[in-house]
C-alpha positions in Angstrom: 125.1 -74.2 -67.2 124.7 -70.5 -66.3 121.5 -68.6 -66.9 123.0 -65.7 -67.2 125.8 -64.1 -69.2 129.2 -63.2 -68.1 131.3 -61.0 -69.6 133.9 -58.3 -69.2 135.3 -56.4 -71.7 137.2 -53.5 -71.0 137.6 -51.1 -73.4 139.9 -47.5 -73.6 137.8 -45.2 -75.3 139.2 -41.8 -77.3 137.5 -39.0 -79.0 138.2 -35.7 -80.1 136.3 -32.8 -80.5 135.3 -31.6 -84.0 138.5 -30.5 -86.0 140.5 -31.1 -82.6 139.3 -27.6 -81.4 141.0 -26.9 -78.3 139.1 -23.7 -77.4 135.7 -25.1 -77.0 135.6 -27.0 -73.8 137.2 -24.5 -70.4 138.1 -26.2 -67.2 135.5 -25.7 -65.0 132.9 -27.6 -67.9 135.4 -29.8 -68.6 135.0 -31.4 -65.0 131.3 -31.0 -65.0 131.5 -32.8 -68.5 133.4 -36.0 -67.1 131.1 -36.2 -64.3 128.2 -35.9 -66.6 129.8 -39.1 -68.1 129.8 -40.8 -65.7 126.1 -40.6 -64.5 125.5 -41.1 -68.4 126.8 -43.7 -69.0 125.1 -45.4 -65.5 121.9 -44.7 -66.5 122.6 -46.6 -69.8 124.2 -49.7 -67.6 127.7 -48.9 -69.0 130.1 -48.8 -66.2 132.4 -46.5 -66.9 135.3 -46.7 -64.5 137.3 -43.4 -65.2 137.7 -40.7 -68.0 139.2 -37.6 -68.5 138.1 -34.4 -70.5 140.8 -33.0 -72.1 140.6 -29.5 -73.9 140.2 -31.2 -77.7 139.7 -35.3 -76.3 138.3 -37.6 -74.1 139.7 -41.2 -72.8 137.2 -43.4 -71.0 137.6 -46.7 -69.3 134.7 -48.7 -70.0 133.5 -52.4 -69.5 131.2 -53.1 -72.4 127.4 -54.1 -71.5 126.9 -57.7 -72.8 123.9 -56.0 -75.3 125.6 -53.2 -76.8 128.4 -53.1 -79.1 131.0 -50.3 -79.6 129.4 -48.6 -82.2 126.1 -47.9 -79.8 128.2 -47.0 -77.2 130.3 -44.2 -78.7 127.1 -43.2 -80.6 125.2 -42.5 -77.2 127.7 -41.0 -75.4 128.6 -39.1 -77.9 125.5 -37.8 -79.5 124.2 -37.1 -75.7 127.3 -35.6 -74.1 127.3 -33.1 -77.3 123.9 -32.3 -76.7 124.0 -31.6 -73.4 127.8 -29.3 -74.2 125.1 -27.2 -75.8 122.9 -26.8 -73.0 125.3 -25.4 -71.4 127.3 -23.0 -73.6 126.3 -20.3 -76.2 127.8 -21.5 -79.2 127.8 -24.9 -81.4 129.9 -27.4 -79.9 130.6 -31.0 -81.6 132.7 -34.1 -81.1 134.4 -35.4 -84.2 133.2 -38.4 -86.5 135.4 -41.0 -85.5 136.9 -42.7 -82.4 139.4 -45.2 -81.2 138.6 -48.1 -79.3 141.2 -50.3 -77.7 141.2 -53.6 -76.1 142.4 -53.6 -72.4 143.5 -56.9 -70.2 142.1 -56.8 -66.6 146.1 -57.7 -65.6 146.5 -53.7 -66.6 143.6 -51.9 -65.8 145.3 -49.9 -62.7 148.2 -48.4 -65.0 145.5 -48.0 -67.8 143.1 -45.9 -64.9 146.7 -44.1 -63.8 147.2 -43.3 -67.5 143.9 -41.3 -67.9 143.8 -39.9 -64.4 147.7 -38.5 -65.5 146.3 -37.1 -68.9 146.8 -33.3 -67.4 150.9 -34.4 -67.1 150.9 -36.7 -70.0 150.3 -33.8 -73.0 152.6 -31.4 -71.2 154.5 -33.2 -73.2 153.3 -35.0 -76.1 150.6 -33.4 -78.0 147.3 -35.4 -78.3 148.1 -35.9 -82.6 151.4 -38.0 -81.0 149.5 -39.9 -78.5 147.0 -41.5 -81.0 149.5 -42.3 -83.4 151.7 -44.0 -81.2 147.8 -45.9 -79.6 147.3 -46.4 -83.7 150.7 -48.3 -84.4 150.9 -50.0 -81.0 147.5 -52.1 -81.8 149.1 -52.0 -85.4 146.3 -49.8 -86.9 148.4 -47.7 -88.9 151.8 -47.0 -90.1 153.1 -44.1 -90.5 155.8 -44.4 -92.9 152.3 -45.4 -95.5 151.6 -41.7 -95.1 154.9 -40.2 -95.8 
């Protein structure tokens, strides 16, 4: 018997900015953000693989630490990479309340990295509202036709 636990759990990670503002995060801090993510989230022994900073949302690939749950995670990335947003710009910048979190098989992991590396050409033509739907309904979260 092992000593030591084993475990990997990878999980796509979205959030949005507060009221899906668009205008808050430009280019240039948008890359410095996703970096900053990155060394972040090492420091906190989460290995983030990839994520993408998008001008209202973010996708991450992570493999969850075996002593954390979800919940912690989002809530120190989150709380952290706001604060630091606000370091670095003159006006108050948030990330929304809430967040999706969705199961990933290591069998797809490349197309799920291809998908956020892509995000730029993805929502030139659906909209970000569109894309978490359809993530919503395909892990059967949410109907739509309950909300017409």
């Amino acid at each position: 018997m092992s000593s030591r636990s084993f475990t990997k759990i990878w999980i796509h990670l979205i959030w949005e900015t507060h009221k899906r503002e668009r205008s808050l995060i430009d280019k240039k801090l948008r890359k410095e953000l996703s970096k900053h993510l990155i060394n972040y989230s090492a420091e906190k022994e989460i290995f983030m693989r990839i994520n993408y900073v998008n001008p209202e949302h973010v996708h991450a690939l992570i493999d969850l630490p075996t002593n954390m749950s979800i919940e912690e995670v989002m809530h120190l990335i989150k709380g952290e990479s706001s604060f630091w947003v606000n370091k670095q710009v003159n006006y108050k910048f948030s990330w929304g309340k809430g967040y999706g979190a969705f199961s990933v098989s290591e069998s797809i992991i490349e197309k799920v990295v291809n998908y956020i590396k892509t995000q730029e050409e993805h929502h030139r033509k659906i909209s970000f509202t569109e894309e978490y739907e359809s993530f919503l309904s395909a892990y059967n979260l949410w109907d739509k036709s309950t909300f017409l």
